[in-house]
Each structure stands twice: as structure tokens, then as C-alpha cells.
C-alpha positions, 0 to 999 in steps of 0.5 A: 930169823931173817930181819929186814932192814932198810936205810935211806941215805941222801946226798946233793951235788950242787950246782955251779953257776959260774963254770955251769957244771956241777961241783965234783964234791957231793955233800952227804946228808946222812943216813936213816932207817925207814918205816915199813909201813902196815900197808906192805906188811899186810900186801907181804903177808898176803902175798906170801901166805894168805893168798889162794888165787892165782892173780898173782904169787900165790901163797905158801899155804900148803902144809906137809908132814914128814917121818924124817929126823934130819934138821931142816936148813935153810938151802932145803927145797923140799921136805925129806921123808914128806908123808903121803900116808892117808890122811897125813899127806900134803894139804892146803891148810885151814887156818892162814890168817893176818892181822893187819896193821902187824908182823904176825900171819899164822898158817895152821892144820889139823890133819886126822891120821889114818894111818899110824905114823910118827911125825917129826917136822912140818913145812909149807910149800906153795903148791899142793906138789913141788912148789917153794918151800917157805918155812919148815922145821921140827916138831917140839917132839914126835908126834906118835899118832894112832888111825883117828889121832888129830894132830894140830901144826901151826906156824905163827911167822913174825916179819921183823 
């Protein structure tokens, strides 16, 4: 998991009087970590996720399905074997939710197959075509659905 980590550091060069220039030595207060505050991780979580608008980055609240086994990494853009059978096809999920004050969105569908297929992974995008790619990953296993089966995929993201 990606954590962020952010370091504040301060130092002061002091002024000399007698020759009006600034001393070449800087003396160095030190380093410290800082607070993300709830604020950004609430606007974070609304501007990656939850956001359904267009006034600004929309969130990745598109959600796909694929029928192929290969691992997701990290350089992926896009979803290999992405589903477009009926009723498992790339859609805007139902469920995209934060609760303030937290690290933790979850983003979340359920799709009614109307196809047989065999799903392995899941991954949401930005855009109901194309679009970034946010988050994708496999199944815990296959999911082999029949017409009418429901499937339920949730991702629950937790910023550090």
C-alpha cells in the first residue's frame, strides 16, 4: 500500500548587522512530521472517489470486471479481458462512500449477471470508457456466475 508521508523542516539564517548581510552559516531547527488533517482526507477522498460531477477531477467511481488471470501491477492502465458481457459490463458503481473525519472511502456494486461468465478481478476507473485506472485487483477466488447470479464487489481504500 502507498503511505504518504510528509516532513516539515526549518531553518533560519540570521541577519548581520555590522556588515548588513546575512551570516553564510544557517542554523537548522530540525525536522518533524506533520498532521494530515481531516479536511484533506475528506476533499482527497472526494475528489478521488465520491465525486460524480465534472467541476473538477471526477472520481474513479467506475467499476469493471474481467475474465483474465493475469495479476494486476502497478504500471497497469487498463483492465485485461475487461467484461462487456450483458449485465457485467463496466458501470458506475452504487455505493461510493466516505466517512469524514477517516482514512477510509469504499466504493462498491452489485452487478446481476446475464451471461454465464467467470470473473477474476475487478478494478475502478474514472470514466465509464478509457478513463485512469485507480485501484484494480483479483478476486479472492473465481467467481463463477450463472444468468441471474448477483455478484457483489467492494473496495474498501484505506489512505495512510
Amino acid at each position: 500500500m502507498t503511505q504518504t508521508t510528509a516532513f516539515l523542516t526549518a531553518s533560519i539564517k540570521r541577519w548581520n548587522p555590522d556588515k548588513q548581510c546575512y551570516n553564510k552559516e544557517e542554523e537548522f531547527l530540525g525536522i518533524n512530521h506533520n498532521v494530515t488533517t481531516n479536511v484533506l482526507r475528506d476533499q482527497l477522498s472526494d475528489r478521488l472517489y465520491t465525486r460524480t460531477t465534472n467541476d473538477g477531477p471526477r472520481g474513479a467511481g467506475f467499476m469493471a470486471l474481467s475474465t483474465e488471470g493475469t495479476t494486476p501491477v502497478a504500471s497497469d492502465t487498463t483492465l485485461a479481458g475487461e467484461s462487456s458481457a450483458s449485465g457485467l459490463a463496466r458501470v458506475e458503481s452504487t455505493t461510493k462512500t466516505h466517512t469524514g473525519g477517516t482514512n477510509v472511502t469504499v466504493v462498491s456494486h452489485q452487478y446481476t449477471a446475464g451471461a454465464a461468465a467467470t470473473i477474476t478481478k475487478a478494478a475502478i476507473f474514472t470514466a465509464s470508457s478509457a478513463g485512469n485506472m485507480y485501484h484494480a485487483a483479483m478476486l479472492p477466488s473465481n467467481a463463477v456466475l450463472a444468468i441471474n447470479d448477483l455478484l457483489t464487489v467492494t473496495f474498501t481504500i484505506t489512505h495512510a
